[in-house]
SEDO-949048 format. One record per residue (C-alpha): x, y, z. Coordinates in Angstrom, 1 decimal, decimal comma. Layout:
! residues N
TIVEX        X        Y        Z
TIVEX        X        Y        Z
...
! end
This chain:
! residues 378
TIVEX        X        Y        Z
TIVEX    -17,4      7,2      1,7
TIVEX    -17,4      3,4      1,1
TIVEX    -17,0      1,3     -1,6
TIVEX    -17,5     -2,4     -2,2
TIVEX    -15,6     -4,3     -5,1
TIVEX    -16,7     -7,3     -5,8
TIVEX    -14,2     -9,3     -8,3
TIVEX    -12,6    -12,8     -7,9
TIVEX     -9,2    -11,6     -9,4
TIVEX     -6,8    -10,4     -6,9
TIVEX     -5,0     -8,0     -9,0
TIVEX     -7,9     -6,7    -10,9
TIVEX     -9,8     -5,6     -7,7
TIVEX     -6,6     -4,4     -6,5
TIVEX     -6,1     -2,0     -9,6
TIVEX    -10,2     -1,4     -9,1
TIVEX     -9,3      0,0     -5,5
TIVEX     -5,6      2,0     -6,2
TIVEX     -8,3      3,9     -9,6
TIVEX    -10,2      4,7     -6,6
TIVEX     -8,4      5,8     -4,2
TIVEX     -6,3      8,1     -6,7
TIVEX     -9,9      9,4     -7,4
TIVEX    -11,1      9,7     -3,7
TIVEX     -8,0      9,6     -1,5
TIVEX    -10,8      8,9      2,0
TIVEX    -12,8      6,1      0,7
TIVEX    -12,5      2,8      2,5
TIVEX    -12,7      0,4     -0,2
TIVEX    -13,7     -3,6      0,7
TIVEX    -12,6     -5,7     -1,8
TIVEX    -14,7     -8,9     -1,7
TIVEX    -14,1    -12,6     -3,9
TIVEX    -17,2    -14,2     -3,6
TIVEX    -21,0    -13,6     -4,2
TIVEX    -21,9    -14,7     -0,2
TIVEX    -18,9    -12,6      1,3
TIVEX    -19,7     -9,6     -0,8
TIVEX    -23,3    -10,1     -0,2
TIVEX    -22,4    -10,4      4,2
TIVEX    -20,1     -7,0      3,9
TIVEX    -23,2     -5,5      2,5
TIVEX    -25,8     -6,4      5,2
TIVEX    -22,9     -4,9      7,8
TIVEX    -22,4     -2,0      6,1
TIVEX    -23,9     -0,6      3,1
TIVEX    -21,6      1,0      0,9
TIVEX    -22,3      4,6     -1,4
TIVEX    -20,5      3,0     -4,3
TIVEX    -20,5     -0,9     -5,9
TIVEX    -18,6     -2,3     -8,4
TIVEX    -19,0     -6,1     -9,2
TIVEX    -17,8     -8,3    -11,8
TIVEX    -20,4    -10,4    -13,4
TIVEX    -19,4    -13,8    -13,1
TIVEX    -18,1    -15,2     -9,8
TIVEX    -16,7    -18,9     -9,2
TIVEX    -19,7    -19,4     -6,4
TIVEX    -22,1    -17,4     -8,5
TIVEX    -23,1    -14,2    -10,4
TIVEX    -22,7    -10,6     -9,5
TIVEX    -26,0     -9,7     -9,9
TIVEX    -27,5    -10,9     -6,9
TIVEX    -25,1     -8,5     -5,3
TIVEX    -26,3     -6,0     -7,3
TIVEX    -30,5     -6,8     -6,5
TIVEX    -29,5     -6,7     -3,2
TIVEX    -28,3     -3,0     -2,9
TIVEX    -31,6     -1,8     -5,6
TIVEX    -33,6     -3,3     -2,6
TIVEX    -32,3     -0,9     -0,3
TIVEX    -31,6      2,1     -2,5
TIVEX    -32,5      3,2     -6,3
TIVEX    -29,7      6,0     -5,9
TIVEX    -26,5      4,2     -4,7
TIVEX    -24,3      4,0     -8,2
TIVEX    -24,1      0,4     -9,2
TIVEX    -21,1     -0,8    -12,0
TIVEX    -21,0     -3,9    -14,0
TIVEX    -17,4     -5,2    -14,6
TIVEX    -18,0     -8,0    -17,2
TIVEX    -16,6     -8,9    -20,8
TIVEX    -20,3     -9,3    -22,2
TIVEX    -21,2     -6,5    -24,1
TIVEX    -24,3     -8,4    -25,6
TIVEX    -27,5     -6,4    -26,7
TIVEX    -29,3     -9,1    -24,7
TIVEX    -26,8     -8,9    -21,6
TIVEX    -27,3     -5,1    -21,2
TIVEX    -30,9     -5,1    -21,5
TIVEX    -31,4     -8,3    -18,8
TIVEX    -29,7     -6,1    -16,2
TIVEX    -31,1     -3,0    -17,4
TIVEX    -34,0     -2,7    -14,4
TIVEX    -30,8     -2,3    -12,1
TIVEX    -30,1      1,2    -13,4
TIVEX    -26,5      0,0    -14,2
TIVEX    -24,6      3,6    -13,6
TIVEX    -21,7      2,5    -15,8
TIVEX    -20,3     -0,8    -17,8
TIVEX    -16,5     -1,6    -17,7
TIVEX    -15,6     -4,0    -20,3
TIVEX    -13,2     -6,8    -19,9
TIVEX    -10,3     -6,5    -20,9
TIVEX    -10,3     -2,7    -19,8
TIVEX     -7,9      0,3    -20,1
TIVEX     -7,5      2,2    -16,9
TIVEX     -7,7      6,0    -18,7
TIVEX    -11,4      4,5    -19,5
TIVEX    -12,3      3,4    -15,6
TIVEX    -11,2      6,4    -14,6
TIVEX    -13,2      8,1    -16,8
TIVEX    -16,4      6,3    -15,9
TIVEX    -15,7      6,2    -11,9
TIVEX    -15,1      9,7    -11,7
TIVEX    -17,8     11,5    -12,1
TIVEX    -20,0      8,8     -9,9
TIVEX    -17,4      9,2     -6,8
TIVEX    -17,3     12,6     -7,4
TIVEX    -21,3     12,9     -7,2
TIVEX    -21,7     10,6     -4,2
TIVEX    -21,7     11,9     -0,7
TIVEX    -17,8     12,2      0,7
TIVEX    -17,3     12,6      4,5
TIVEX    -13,5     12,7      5,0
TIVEX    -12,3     11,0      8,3
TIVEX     -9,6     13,0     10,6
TIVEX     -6,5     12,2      9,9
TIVEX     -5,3     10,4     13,5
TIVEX     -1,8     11,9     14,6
TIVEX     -0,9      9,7     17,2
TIVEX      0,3      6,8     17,7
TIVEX      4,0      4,9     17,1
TIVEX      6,0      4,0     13,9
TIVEX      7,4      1,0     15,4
TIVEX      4,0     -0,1     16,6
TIVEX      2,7      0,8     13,4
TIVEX      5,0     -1,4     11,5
TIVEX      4,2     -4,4     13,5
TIVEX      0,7     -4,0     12,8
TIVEX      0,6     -3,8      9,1
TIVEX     -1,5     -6,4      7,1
TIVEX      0,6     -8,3      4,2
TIVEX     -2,1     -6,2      1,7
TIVEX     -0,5     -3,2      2,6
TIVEX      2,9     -3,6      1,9
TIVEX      4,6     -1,9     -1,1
TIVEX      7,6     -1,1     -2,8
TIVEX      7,5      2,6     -4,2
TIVEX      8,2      3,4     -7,9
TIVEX     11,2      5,5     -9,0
TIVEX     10,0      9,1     -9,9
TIVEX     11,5      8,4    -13,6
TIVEX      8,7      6,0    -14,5
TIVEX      6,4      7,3    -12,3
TIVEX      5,9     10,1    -14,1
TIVEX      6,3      8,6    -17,5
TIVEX      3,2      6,4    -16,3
TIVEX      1,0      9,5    -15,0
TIVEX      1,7     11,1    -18,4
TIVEX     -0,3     10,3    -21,3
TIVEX      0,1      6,7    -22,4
TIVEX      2,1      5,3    -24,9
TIVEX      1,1      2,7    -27,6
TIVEX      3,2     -0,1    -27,1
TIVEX      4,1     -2,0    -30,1
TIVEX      5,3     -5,4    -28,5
TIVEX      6,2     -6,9    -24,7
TIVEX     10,0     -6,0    -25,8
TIVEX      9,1     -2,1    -25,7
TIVEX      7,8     -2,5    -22,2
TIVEX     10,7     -4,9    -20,9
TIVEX     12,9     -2,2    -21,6
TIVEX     10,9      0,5    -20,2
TIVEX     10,5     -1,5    -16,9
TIVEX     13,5     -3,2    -16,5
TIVEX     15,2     -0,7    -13,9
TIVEX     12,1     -0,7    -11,5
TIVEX     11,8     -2,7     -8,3
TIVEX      8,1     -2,3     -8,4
TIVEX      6,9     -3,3    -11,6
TIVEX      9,2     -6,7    -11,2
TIVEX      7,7     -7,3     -7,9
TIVEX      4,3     -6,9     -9,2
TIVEX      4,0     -8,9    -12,4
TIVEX      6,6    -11,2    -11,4
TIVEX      4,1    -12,0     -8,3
TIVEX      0,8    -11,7    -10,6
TIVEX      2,4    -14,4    -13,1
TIVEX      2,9    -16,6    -10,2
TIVEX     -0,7    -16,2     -8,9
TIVEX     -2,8    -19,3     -9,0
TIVEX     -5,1    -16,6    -11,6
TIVEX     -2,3    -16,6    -14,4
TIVEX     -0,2    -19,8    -13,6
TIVEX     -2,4    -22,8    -13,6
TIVEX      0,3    -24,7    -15,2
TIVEX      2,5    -24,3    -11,9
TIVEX      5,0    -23,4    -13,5
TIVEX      7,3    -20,7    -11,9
TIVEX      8,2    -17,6    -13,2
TIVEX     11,4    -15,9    -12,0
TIVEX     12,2    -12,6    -14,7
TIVEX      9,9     -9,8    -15,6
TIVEX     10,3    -11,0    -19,8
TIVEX      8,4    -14,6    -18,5
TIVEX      6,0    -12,4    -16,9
TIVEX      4,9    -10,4    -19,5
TIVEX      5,1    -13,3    -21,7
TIVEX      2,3    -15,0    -19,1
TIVEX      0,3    -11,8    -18,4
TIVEX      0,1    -10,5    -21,9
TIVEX      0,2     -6,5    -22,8
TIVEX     -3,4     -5,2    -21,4
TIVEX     -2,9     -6,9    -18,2
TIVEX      0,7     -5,7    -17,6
TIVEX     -0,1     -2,2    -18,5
TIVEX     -3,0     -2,1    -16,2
TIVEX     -1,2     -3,6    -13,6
TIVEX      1,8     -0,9    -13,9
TIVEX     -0,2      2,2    -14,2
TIVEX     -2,4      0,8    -10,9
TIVEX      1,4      1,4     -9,0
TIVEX      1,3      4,8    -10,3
TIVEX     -2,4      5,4     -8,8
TIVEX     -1,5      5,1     -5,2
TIVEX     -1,9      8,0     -3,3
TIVEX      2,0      7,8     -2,2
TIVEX      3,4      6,4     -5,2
TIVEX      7,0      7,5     -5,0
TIVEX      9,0      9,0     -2,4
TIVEX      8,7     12,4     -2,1
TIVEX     10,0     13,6      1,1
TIVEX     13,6     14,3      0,4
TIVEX     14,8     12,2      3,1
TIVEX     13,8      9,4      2,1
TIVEX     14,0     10,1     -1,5
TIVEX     18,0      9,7     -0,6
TIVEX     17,6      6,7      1,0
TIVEX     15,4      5,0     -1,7
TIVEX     17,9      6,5     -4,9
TIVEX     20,7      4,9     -2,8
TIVEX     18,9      1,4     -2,7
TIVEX     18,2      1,8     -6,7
TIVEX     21,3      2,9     -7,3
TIVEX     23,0     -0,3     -5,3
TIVEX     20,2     -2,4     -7,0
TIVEX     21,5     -1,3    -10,8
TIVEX     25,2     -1,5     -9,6
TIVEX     24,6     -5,2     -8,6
TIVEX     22,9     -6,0    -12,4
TIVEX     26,1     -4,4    -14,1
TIVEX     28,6     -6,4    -12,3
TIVEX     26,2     -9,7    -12,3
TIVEX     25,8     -9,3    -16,1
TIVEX     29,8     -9,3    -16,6
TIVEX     29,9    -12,2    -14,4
TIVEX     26,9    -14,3    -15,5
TIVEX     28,9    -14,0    -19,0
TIVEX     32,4    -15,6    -18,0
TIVEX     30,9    -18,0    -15,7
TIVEX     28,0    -19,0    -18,3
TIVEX     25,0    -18,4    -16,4
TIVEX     21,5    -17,4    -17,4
TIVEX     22,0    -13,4    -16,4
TIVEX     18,2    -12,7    -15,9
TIVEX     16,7    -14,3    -12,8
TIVEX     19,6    -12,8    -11,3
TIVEX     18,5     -9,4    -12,2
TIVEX     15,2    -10,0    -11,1
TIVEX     16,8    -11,0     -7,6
TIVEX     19,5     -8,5     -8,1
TIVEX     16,1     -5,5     -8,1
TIVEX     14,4     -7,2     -5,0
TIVEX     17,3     -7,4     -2,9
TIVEX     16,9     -4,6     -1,2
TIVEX     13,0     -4,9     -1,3
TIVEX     12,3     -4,6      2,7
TIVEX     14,2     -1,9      2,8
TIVEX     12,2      0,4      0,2
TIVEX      8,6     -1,0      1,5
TIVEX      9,4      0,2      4,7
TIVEX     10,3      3,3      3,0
TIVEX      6,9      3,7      1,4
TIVEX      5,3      3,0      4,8
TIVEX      7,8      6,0      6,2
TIVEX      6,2      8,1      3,4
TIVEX      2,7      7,1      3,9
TIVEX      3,5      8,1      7,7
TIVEX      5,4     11,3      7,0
TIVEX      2,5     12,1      4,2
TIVEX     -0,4     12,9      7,0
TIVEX      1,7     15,3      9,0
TIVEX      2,8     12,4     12,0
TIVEX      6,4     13,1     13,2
TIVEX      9,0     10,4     12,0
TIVEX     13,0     11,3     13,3
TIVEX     15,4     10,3     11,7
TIVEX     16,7      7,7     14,3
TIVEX     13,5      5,8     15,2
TIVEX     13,5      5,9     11,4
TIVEX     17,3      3,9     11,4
TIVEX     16,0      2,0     14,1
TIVEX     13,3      0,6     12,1
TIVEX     15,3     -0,1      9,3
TIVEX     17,6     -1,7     11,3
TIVEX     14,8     -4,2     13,0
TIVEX     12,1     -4,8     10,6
TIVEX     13,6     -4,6      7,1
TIVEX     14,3     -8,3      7,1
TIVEX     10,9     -9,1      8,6
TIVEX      9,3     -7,1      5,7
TIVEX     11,5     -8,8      3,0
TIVEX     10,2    -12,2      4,4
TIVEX      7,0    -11,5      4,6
TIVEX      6,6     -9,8      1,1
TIVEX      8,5    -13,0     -0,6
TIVEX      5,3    -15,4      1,3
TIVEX      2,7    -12,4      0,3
TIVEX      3,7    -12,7     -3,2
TIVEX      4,8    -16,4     -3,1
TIVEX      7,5    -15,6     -5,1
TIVEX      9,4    -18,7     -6,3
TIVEX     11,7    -20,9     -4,0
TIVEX     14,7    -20,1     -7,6
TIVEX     13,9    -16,4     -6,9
TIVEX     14,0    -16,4     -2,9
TIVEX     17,6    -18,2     -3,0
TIVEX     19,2    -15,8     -5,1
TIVEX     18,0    -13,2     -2,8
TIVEX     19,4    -14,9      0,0
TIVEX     22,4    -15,7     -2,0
TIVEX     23,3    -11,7     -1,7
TIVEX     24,1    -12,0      2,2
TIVEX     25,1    -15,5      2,6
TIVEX     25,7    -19,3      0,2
TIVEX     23,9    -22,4      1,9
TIVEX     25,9    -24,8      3,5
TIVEX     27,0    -27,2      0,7
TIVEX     26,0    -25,0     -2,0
TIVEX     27,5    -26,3     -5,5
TIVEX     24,9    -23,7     -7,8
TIVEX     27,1    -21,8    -10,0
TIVEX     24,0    -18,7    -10,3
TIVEX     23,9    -18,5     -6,4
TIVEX     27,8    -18,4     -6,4
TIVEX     27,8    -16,2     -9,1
TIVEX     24,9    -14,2     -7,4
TIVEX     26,7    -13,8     -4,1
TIVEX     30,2    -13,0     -5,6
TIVEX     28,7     -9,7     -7,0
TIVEX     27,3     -9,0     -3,6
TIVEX     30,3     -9,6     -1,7
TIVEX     32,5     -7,4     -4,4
TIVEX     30,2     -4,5     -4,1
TIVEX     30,1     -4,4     -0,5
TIVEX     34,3     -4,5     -0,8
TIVEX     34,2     -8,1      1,4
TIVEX     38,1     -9,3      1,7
TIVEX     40,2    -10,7     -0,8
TIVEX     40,7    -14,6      0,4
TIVEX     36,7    -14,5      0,3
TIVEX     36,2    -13,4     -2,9
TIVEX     39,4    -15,6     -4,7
TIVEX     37,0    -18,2     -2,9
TIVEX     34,1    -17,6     -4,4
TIVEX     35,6    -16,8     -7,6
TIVEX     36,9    -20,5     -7,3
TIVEX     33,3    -22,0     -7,1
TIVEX     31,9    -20,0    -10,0
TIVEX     34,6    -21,3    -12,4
TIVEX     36,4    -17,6    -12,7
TIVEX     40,5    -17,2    -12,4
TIVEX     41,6    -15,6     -9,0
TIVEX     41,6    -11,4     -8,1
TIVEX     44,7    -11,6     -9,0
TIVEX     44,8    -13,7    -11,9
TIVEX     42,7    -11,2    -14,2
! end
């Protein structure tokens, strides 16, 4: 089946989409931003489900909405909006609105409203295509589709009842381990929809600061909605523990050294959790591939690691426009700028290069430029 979203928040209609694709793993879902796009996708191709926000930057969701009652009284129509109005309701009411989600919304609640609508409509699963290359596969992907895969701890945590949350604190320290989540609010709170101010935002505490509660917690339990959330095949479930596992080593020994060379320990964290972020995307791709019964081996598997892992790490950091602060701490892991004099880049690459075991003369060096006493001074 198909379904058209219709909501100018990026993040929202990607949450709208990842709730239904958990509920109906074959729909192809078109997210649209504005009235006249949405309104084109539908004159090429009707869809069996539509969910629209009511107010658009270029104009109002409802003429979406009369569009599709032209064609059909049976296709289920839902209203995303925050007015709950007597007045509001009744306006629309000719429409035969199948269900209201209010602004701001809990995701248990959409799920409960979208399901019985997708599960009533008419489902025609596509055959799964077997063919085809990995490799050529990779180089194909769109920037939309890239992902980093949540650890199976919090995944599950997230797929289990919800929690009430008493404060952002509670959920800082729930997420804190988790590639993921940073990647997603850190890149949310730097999208022009919740930084109009410009201002850049580097740790996952400013993000939730900037996105508030309801918005993080839909945002996070949208990760755990994917179809492939985590990595399941055990293969690569080794390979993506052994990334995490690097990724919390490297906050330990940054934290230790942030404190004796006086630097602000949490952009480095963030940076510390995204190292290693092209490696586990192409990891959820590997899943995603491995997931529909297509052949992956183990060494066209290496080999793509080897050749596209960078690629993937560059083209997330643009995708998500993380900040230019962020992006140099990453690249401060494998390598300083020429003329560098930052003492968090040092400090930044100094943990790298001692985790990795790089040679003594090198690390008295950088030890040097982050103010610390020589290896063999401690």
């Amino acid at each position: 089946m198909r379904v058209l979203i219709l909501e100018d928040d990026p993040w929202i209609a990607d949450l709208l989409k990842q709730i239904v694709l958990s509920l109906c793993p074959s729909a192809k879902v078109d997210c649209q931003s504005r009235v006249v796009d949405a309104l084109a996708a539908w004159k090429r191709q009707p869809a069996q489900l539509v969910i629209s926000d009511w107010h658009l930057p270029d104009g109002n969701g409802i003429q979406l909405l009369e569009a599709v009652r032209q064609r059909s009284q049976d296709i289920p129509l839902v209203m995303v909006t925050a007015r709950a109005d007597r007045d509001s309701v009744l306006a629309i009411r000719p429409l035969n609105i199948s269900a209201f989600i209010s602004k701001p919304f809990q995701v248990p609640k959409v799920v409960a409203s979208l399901q019985p609508l997708l599960a009533n409509a008419q489902i025609i699963a596509g055959e799964i295509d077997t063919a085809g290359d990995f490799l050529q596969q990779l180089a194909s992907l769109t920037d939309d589709a890239l992902e980093l895969p949540l650890r199976e701890s919090l995944y599950q945590r997230l797929r289990d009842v919800p929690q009430p949350f008493d404060n952002l604190q509670q959920l800082g320290d729930l997420w804190q381990n988790d590639p993921a989540v940073h990647a997603r609010l850190i890149a949310a709170a730097n999208s022009g929809n919740y930084n109009s101010a410009g201002q850049p935002c580097v740790t996952l505490n400013e993000a939730l600061q900037r996105l508030g509660q309801a918005t993080a917690v839909n945002l996070v339990q949208g990760l755990a909605l994917r179809p492939q959330a985590v990595l399941s095949d055990p293969g690569l479930q080794r390979q993506g523990d052994a990334h995490f596992v690097h990724a919390l080593r490297l906050r330990q020994r940054i934290a230790e050294l942030a404190r004796s060379s006086r630097v602000d320990p949490a952009p480095l964290h963030s940076a510390a959790l995204l190292q290693r972020m092209g490696e586990l995307a192409l990891l959820d791709q590997a899943q995603r591939w491995r997931s529909t019964g297509r052949e992956l081996d183990e060494q066209t598997l290496d080999t793509a690691l080897q050749r596209h892992s960078s690629q993937l790490a560059n083209r997330l950091k643009a995708h998500w426009r993380l900040p230019i602060a962020l992006r140099e701490l990453i690249g401060a892991c494998y390598a300083l700028p020429p003329g560098n004099t930052r003492r968090d880049t040092v400090v930044m690459r100094l943990a790298s290069a001692e985790l990795l075991g790089a040679e003594a003369p090198e690390i008295d060096r950088l030890r040097r430029l982050a103010g610390l006493a020589r290896t063999g001074a401690r």
